[in-house]
MIVOKE-387114 format. One line per field, with one value per residue (C-alpha): x negated, y, z negated. Coordinates in Angstrom, 2 decimals. Layout:
<pts>
X	(X,...)
Y	(Y,...)
Z	(Z,...)
</pts>
This chain:
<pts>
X	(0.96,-1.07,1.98,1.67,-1.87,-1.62,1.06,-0.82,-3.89,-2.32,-1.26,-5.12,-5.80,-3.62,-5.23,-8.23,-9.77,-13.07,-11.58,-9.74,-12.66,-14.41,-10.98,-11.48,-14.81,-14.81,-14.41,-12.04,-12.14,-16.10,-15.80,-11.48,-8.88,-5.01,-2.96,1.03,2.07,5.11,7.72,6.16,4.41,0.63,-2.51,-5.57,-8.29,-11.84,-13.86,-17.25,-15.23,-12.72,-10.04,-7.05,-6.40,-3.29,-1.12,0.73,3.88,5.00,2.84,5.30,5.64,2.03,1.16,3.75,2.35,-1.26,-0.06,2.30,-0.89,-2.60,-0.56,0.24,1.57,1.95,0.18,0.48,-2.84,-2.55,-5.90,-5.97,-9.38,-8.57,-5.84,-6.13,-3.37,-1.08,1.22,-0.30,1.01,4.15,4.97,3.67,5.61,8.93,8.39,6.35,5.54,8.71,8.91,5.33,5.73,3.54,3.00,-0.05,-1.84,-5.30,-6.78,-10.31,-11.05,-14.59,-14.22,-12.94,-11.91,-10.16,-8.08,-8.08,-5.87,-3.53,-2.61,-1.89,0.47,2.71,4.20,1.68,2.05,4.59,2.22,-1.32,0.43,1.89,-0.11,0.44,-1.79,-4.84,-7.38,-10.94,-11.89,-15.42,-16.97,-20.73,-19.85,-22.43,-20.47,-17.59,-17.91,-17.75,-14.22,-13.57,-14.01,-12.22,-9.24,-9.00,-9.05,-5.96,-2.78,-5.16,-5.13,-7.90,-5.12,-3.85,-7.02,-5.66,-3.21,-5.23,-4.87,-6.50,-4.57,-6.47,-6.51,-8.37,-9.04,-10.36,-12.54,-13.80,-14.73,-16.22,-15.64,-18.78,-18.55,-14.18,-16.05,-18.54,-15.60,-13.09,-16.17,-17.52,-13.55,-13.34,-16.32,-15.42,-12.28,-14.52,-16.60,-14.15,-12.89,-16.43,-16.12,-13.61,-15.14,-15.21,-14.70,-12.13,-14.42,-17.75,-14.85,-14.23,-18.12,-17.90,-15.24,-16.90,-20.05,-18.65,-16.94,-20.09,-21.66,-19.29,-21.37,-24.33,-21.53,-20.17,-23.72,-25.72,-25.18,-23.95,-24.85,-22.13,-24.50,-26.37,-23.93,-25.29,-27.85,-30.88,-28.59,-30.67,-34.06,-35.47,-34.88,-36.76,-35.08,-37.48,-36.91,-38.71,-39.14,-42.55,-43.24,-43.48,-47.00,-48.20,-47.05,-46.72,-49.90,-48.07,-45.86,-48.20,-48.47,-45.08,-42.63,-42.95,-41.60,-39.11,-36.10,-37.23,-34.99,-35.92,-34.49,-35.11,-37.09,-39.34,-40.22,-43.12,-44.80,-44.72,-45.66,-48.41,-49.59,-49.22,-46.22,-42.79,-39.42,-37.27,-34.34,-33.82,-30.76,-29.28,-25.79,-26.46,-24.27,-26.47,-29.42,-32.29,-32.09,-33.55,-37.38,-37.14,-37.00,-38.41,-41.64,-42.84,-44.03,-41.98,-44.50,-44.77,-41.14,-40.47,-39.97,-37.66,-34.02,-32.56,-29.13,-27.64,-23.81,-22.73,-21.35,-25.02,-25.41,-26.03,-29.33,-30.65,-30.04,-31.41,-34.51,-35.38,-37.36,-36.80,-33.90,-30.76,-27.99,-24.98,-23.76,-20.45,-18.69,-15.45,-13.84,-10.28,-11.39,-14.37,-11.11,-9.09,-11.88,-11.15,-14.78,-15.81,-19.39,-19.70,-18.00,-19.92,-18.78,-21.37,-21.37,-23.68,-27.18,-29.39,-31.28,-27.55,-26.94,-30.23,-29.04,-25.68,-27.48,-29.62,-26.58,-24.66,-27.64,-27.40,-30.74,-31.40,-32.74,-32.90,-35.91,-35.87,-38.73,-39.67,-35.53,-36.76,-33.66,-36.05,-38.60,-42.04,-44.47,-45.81,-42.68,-42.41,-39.26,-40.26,-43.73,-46.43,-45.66,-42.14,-41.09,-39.61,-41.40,-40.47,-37.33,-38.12,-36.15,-36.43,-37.11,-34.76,-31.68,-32.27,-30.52,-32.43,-31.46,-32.76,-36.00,-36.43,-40.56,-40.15,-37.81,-36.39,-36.61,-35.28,-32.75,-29.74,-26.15,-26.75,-29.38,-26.79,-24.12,-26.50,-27.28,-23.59,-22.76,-26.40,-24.31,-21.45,-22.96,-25.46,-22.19,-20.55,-23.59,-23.44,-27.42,-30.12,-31.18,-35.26,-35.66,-39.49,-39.00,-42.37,-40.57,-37.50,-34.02,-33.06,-30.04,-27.99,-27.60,-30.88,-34.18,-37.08,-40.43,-43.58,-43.49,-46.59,-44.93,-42.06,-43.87,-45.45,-42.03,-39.73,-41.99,-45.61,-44.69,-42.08,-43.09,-43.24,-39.98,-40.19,-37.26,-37.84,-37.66,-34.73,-33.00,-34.25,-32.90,-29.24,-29.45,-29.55,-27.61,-24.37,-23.59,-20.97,-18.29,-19.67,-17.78,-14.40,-14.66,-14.79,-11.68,-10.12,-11.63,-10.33,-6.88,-6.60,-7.74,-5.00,-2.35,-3.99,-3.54,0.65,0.33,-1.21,0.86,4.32,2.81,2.02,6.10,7.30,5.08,6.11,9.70,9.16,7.24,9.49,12.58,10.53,9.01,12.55,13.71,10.27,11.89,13.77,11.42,9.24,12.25,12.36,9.32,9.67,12.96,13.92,17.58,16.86,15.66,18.60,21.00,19.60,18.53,20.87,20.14,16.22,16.89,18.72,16.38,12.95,14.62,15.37,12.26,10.61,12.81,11.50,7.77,8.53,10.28,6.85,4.62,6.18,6.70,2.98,1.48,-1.24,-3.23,-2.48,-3.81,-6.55,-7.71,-6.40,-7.35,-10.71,-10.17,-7.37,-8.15,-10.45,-7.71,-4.82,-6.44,-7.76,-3.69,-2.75,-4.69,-3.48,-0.22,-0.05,-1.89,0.66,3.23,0.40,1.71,5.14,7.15,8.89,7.60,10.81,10.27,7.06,8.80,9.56,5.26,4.59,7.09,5.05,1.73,3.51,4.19,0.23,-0.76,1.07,-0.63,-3.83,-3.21,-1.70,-4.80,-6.95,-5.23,-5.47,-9.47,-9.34,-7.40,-9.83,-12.54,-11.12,-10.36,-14.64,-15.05,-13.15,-15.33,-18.15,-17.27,-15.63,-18.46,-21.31,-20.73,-21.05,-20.51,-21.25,-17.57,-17.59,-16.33,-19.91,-21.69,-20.36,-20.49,-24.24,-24.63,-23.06,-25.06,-28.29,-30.61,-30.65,-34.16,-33.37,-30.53,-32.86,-35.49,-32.68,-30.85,-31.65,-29.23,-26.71,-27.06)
Y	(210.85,208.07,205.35,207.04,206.65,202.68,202.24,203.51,202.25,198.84,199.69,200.39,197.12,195.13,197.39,198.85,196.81,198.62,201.70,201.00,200.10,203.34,205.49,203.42,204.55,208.16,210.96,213.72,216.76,217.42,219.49,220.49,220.94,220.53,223.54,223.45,226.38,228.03,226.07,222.86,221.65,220.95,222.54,221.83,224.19,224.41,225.11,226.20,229.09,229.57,229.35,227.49,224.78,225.57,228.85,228.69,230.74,228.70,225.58,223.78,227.35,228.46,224.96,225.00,228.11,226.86,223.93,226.11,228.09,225.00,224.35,220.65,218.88,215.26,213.88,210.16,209.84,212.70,213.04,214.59,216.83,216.52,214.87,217.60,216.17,215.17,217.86,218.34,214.58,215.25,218.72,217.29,214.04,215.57,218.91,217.76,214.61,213.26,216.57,215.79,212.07,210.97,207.47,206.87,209.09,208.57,210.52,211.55,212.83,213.12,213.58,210.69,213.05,214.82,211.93,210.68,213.71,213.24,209.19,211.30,214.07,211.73,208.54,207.64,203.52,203.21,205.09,203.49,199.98,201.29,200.11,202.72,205.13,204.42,206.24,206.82,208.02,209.10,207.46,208.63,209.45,207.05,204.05,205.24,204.86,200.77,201.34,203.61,201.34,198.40,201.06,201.72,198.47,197.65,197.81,199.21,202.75,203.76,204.50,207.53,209.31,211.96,212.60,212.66,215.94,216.99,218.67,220.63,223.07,226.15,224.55,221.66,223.21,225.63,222.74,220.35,221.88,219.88,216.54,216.98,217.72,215.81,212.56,214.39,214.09,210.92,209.26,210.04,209.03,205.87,205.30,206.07,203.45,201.34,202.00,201.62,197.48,197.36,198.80,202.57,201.38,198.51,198.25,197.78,194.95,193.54,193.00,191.26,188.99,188.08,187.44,185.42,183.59,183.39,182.11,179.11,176.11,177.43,177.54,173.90,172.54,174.03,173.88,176.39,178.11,176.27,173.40,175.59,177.38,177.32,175.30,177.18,177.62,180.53,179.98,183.37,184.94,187.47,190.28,191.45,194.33,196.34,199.23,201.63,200.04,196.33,197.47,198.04,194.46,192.22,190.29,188.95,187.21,184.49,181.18,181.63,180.38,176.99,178.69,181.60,181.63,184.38,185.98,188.31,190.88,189.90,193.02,192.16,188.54,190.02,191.99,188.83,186.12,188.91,188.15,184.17,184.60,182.43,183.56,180.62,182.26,185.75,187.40,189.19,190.81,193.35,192.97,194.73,192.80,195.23,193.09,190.20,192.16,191.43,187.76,187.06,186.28,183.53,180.25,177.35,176.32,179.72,179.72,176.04,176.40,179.66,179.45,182.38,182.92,184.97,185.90,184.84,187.76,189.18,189.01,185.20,186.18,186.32,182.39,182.29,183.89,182.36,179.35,178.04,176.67,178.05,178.09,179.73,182.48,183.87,187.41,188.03,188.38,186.75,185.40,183.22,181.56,181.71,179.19,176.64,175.65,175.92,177.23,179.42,182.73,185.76,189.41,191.10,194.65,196.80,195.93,192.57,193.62,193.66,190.45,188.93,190.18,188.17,185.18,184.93,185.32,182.44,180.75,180.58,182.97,184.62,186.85,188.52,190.75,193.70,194.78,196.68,198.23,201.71,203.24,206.02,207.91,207.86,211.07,210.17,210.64,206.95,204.61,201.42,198.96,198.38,195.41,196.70,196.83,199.68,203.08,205.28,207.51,210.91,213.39,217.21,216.71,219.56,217.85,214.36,214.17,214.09,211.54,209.69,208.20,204.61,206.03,209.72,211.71,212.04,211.06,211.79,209.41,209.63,209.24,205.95,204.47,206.18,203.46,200.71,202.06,202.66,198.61,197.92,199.41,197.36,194.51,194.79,195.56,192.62,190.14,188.10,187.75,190.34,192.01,194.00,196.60,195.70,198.27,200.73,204.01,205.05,205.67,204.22,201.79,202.03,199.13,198.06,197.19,199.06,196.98,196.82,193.84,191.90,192.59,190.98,187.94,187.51,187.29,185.21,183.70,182.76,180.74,178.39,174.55,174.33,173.68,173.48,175.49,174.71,171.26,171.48,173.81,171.34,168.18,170.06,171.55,168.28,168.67,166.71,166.01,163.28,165.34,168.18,166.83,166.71,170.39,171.55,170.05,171.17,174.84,174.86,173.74,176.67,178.77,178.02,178.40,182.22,182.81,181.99,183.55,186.92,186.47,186.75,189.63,191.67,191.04,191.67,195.73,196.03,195.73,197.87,200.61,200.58,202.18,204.90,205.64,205.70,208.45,210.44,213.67,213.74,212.88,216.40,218.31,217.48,217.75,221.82,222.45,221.66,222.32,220.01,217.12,217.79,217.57,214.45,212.76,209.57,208.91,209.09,206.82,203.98,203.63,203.61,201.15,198.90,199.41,198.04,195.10,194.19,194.62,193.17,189.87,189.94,190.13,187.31,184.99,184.99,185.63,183.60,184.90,188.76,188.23,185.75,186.15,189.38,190.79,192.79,193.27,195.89,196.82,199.88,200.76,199.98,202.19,205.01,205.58,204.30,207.46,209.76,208.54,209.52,212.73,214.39,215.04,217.58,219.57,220.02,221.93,217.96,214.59,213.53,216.83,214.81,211.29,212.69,213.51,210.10,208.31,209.88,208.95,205.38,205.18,206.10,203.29,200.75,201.86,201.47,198.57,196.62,197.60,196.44,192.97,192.69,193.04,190.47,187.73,188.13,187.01,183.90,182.96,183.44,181.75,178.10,178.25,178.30,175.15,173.04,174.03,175.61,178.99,182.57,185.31,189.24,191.14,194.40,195.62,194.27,195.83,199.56,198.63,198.50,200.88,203.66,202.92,203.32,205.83,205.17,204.71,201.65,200.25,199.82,198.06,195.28,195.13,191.67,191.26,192.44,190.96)
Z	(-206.61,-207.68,-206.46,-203.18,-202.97,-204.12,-201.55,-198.95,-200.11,-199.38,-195.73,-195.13,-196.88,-194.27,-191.17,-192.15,-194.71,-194.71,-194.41,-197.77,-199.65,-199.09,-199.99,-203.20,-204.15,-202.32,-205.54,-205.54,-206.51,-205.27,-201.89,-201.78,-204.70,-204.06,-204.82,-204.70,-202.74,-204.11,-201.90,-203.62,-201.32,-201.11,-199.66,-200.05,-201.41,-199.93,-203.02,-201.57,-199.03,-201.86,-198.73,-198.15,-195.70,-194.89,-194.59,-197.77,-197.13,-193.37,-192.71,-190.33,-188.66,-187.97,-187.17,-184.55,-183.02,-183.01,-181.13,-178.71,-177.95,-177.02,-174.32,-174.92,-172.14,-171.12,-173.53,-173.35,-175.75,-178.09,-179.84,-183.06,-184.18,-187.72,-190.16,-193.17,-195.56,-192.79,-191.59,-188.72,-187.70,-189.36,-187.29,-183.68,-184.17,-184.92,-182.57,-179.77,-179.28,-177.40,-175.51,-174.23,-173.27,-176.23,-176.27,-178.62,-181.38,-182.15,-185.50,-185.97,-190.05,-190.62,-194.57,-196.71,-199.50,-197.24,-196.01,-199.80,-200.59,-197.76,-198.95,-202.53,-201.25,-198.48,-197.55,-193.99,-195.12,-191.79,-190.27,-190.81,-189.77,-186.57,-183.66,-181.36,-183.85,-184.20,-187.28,-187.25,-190.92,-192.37,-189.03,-187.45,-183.97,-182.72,-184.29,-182.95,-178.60,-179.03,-180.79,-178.15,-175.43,-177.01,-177.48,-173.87,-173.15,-175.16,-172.99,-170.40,-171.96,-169.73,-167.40,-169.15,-168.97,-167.63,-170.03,-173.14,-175.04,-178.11,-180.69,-183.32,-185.79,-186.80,-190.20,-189.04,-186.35,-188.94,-190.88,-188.28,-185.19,-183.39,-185.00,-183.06,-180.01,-179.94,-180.25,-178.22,-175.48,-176.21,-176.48,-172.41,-172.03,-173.20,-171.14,-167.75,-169.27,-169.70,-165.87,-164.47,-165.93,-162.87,-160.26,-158.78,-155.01,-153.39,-150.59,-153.43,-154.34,-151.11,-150.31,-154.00,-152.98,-149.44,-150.44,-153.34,-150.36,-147.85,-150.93,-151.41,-150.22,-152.69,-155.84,-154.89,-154.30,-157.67,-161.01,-163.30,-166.51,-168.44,-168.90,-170.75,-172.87,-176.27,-175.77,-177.30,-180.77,-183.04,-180.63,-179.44,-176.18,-174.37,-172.15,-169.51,-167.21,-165.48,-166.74,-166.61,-170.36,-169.36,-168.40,-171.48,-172.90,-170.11,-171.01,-174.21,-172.05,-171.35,-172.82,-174.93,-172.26,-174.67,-177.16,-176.30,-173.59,-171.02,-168.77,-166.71,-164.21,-160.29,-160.11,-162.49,-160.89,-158.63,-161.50,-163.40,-161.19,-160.40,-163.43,-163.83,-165.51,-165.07,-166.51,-166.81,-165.59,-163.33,-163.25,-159.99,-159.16,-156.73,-153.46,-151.28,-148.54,-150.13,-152.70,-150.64,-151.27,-155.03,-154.32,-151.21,-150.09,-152.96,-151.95,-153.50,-155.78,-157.07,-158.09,-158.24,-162.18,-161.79,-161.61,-159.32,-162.42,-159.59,-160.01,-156.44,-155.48,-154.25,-150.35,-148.44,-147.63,-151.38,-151.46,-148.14,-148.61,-152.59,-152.45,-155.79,-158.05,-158.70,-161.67,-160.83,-163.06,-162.51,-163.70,-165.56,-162.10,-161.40,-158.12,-159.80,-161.66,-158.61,-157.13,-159.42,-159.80,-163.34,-163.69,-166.67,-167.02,-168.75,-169.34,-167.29,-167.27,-164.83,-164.25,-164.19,-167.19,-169.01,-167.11,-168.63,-172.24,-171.88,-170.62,-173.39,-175.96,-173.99,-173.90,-178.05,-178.58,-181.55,-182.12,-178.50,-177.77,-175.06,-173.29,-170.75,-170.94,-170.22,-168.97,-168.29,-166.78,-168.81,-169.64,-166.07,-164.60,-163.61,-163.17,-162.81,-163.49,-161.66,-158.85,-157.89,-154.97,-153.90,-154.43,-157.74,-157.67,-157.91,-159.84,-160.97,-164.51,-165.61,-163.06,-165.94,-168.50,-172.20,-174.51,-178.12,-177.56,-178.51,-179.45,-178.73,-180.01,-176.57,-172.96,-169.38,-168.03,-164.95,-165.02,-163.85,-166.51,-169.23,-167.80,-168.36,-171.87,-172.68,-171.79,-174.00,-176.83,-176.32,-175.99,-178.61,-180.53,-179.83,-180.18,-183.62,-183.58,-184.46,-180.96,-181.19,-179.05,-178.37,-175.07,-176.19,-174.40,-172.82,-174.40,-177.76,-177.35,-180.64,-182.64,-181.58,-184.31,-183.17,-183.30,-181.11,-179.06,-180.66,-184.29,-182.92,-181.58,-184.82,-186.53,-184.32,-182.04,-182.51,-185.67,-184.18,-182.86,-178.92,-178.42,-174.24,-173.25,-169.09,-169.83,-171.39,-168.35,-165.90,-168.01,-168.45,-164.70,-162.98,-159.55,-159.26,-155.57,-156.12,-155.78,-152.93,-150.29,-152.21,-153.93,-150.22,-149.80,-152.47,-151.48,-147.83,-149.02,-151.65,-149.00,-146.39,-149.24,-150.41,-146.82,-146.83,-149.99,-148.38,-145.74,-147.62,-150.05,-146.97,-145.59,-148.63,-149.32,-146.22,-146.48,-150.29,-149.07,-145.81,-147.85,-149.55,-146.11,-144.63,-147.66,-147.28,-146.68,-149.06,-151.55,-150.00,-150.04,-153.75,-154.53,-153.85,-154.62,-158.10,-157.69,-154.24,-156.71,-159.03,-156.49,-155.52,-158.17,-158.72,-155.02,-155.44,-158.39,-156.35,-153.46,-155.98,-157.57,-154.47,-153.43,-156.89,-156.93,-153.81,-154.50,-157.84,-156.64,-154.49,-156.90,-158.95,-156.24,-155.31,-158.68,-158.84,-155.65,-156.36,-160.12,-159.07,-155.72,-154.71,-158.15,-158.03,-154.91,-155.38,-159.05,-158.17,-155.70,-158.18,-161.09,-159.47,-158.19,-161.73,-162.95,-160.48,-160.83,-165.03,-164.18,-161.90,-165.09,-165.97,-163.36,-164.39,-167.21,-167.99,-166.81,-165.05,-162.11,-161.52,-159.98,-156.33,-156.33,-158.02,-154.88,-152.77,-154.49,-154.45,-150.45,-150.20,-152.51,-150.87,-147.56,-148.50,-150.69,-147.33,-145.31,-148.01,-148.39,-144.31,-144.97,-147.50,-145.53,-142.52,-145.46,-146.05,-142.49,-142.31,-145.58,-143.59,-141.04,-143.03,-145.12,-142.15,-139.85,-141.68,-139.75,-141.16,-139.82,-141.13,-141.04,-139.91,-143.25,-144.44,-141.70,-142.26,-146.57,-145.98,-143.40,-145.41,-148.38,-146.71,-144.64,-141.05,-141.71,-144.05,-142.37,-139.00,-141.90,-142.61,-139.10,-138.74,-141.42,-139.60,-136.06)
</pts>
């Protein structure tokens, strides 16, 4: 026993270092007791319920009928709500998991002893260094979504979510049956997360790409934020949004801009240039022309001083309308490499207030203080500060959603806020530096240090020597218009070659999709008739696989603009048939009676995908004439984004925009 423990002991080592350290030092023999059951084998008994773990006459058996009566079925991701000493893993593995297409395991134990005695009564040291299974052990369910995320994100496992399955057993329900739940819920959770980083719409995309495009003689012309990358090395920086809190601090903001980094949210420019106040930097990513009114209307002496850190794929007319500097700030999109034009790439997540956090932390700043990061609504039912522009969203209290206060023990939030606080946690995650929640309300953002504002100026910022961080920006943001001229070059020329590019991806789905198209009936036909689709099968086989030779040979002759250009475009697209296409196994008794349904799935991707790409190549064609002639025109596709994602009432407010 004690050689099997070492041995696995020093698989955890190699994989799981921390994880090791605490198997070390966790006791035995405090909460559960192993018994040998009379065929020799081990159980473990629960000492404060005086009941066993397992049944002690036919483990294998009963567990096999628990996991019959769950109904298992393709499960690509199989989840498991509880290791016990390991036969649970054991069983599904050799009776289950090949029969339901299982790909990956992921375990959940919530007691160390627990998983102590398991490394004591079996071999898992193949196990705990394969790859493909991942163990969560003794871990607070809070501390656990970040993991989450970074597991989807791994071979792009967010695509199976669809076919994750939990497998469980009374025992360890009976044991911890919410703590399971709770990271059975919270591990989908983090896949749509995960998902939402791409995009939920390919026409959201689209208006992404094309205003990136309309934008193109503002990226050539301006500098970007890579001039500033670490720059302000370990000096504090100050997150300001624009929340219904800021009120009640924004006063403190004065007179330390000589000696803090503050980046603010657009929205929150009016309430503090209401108030004297000058961020050095706001942040903006928002594709959509309302968000002209955050930063329109200020003289240029007003804003001479504030850098507009926009990520240019926000509409033309927020450069238009902004009177005052500009640093260009570009997303972890493929077409912002596609462009060639190196300005700084950061791994922005939802909001400008997220966008203003990963500033600061390229920027160098520590530590980085929040404030006014509501995420939301106060006592007084109010979403935003005073000075905002648009009025306060209204909401049914009891239609919110309650969540951890960051004062209060809890406060109302929306679906919406909860994806800005989920990417807060990841980032705040991620960040090396000490991030202070100084935010006096709204939702607590985990991993955060809760402080008041003025205790937090006291600590990291009132003591430091002026330091001067806008002269500084100004010094390092010093436009460069040698080469303006040329870069356009260089920009029309790659976009005549994506067009040829386009042009022979388009021939070549074409010709792909045109032999499923060609076999359609067949494919229906099979889809009904199982003896149909076993009559038929080697001939399904040979014309899918035509047809994916020819997409394939595609795709790899004209790489770089599908992964660069083409890219974010057709990711929200790509995944959301990506999904559907792993889901539709659910629906059968074996995962191979679901390929004439995922053909079919296929032939609808493609069509969509090729009407897509057609939207995209009229882009560029508006994106030449802009930089040979200065010349922009709104597409249609632009026009009917906005128009859908507005009241009539509001879309007649912005129709200049559109003329």
């Amino acid at each position: 026993m004690d050689k099997l423990l070492e041995k696995n002991i020093a698989s955890l080592k190699k994989r799981y270092p921390d994880l090791a350290k605490k198997i070390v030092k966790t006791e035995l023999e405090k909460k559960y007791t192993l018994i040998k059951d009379k065929d020799g084998s081990y159980n473990l008994g629960i000492i404060s319920s005086k009941k066993l773990y397992y049944n002690p006459v036919q483990k294998q058996k009963d567990l096999i009928a628990q996991f019959e009566k769950q109904g298992i079925r393709n499960a690509v991701i199989a989840v498991f709500l509880g290791f016990g000493l390991g036969y649970e893993l054991i069983t599904y593995y050799e009776e289950f998991s090949q029969r339901v297409g299982t790909k990956y395991m992921c375990i959940f134990e919530r007691d160390l002893e627990i998983f102590k005695f398991s490394l004591c009564c079996h071999d898992f040291s193949n196990v705990i260094e394969n790859k493909d299974i991942e163990f969560c052990v003794g871990e607070t369910v809070e501390k656990l979504f970040p993991k989450f995320v970074k597991y989807f994100n791994e071979e792009q496992k967010f695509l199976y979510l669809n076919a994750i399955r939990p497998v469980y057993t009374q025992s360890s329900l009976e044991l911890y049956g919410d703590y399971y739940l709770t990271c059975s819920k919270r591990f989908k959770e983090a896949a749509r997360n995960k998902i939402s980083d791409y995009g939920d719409s390919p026409m959201d995309s689209l208006i992404g790409t094309e205003n990136m495009l309309s934008n193109l003689d503002e990226i050539i012309k301006n500098p970007g934020i890579k001039r500033l990358k670490n720059r302000f090395k370990n000096k504090p920086g100050i997150v300001i949004a624009t929340g219904p809190s800021l009120d009640k601090n924004i006063d403190l903001l004065r007179d330390i801009g000589d000696k803090a980094v503050l980046v603010a949210a657009e929205a929150s420019l009016r309430p503090l240039l209401n108030k004297g106040i000058k961020p050095h930097i706001i942040t903006s990513l928002e594709r959509t022309v309302p968000i002209t009114e955050l930063v329109k209307g200020f003289t240029e002496e007003e804003v001479k001083d504030v850098y507009l850190g926009a990520c240019p794929v926000v509409d033309r007319t927020v450069y238009e309308v902004y009177k005052g500097p500009r640093v260009i700030v570009y997303r972890d999109f493929n077409h912002f490499k596609w462009l060639n034009i190196d300005k700084g790439i950061l791994e922005i997540k939802i909001s400008s207030g997220n966008m203003a956090f990963k500033v600061c932390e390229y920027l160098g700043c520590n530590p980085i203080i929040l404030i006014g990061q509501d995420l939301a609504h106060n006592d007084d039912g109010k979403t935003h500060a005073s000075g905002f522009v648009f009025p306060d969203k209204k909401g049914d209290k009891y239609k919110l959603i309650k969540v951890r206060g960051n004062v209060q023990k809890y406060v109302y939030t929306t679906n919406t806020w909860i994806q800005a606080l989920n990417a807060y946690i990841r980032d705040v995650e991620a960040y090396k530096g000490q991030c202070i929640n100084a935010t006096e309300g709204g939702a607590f953002i985990q991993g955060t240090n809760v402080m008041d504002f003025k205790t937090a100026l006291e600590k990291h910022v009132y003591l430091r020597k002026s330091y001067y961080p806008l002269e500084k920006i100004k010094k390092l943001l010093v436009e460069n218009k040698f080469s303006v001229e040329q870069e356009k070059r260089d920009v029309i020329k790659l976009i005549n070659d994506t067009k040829k590019d386009i042009e022979n991806l388009l021939e070549g789905f074409e010709k792909g999709i045109e032999i499923i198209e060609t076999n359609k009936s067949i494919l229906i036909n099979a889809k009904e008739d199982l003896q149909y689709f076993t009559d038929h099968k080697n001939e399904i086989n040979e014309f899918s696989q035509k047809s994916g030779e020819i997409i394939k040979k595609t795709e790899q002759k004209n790489h770089y603009t599908l992964h660069y250009f083409l890219a974010h475009i057709i990711q929200s697209l790509t995944i959301h048939y990506s999904i559907k296409h792993f889901s539709i196994p659910n629906h059968y008794p074996s995962a191979h009676e679901a390929v004439p349904e995922q053909l079919l799935l296929k032939l609808d991707y493609y069509h969509n995908l090729i009407k897509t790409i057609k939207k995209a190549y009229s882009s560029l064609e508006n994106a030449e004439e802009l930089l040979k002639n200065g010349v922009w025109k709104r597409t249609k596709n632009n026009i009917l984004f906005h128009k859908r994602g507005m009241s009539p009432k509001k879309f007649k407010e912005f129709e200049k925009y559109f003329i």
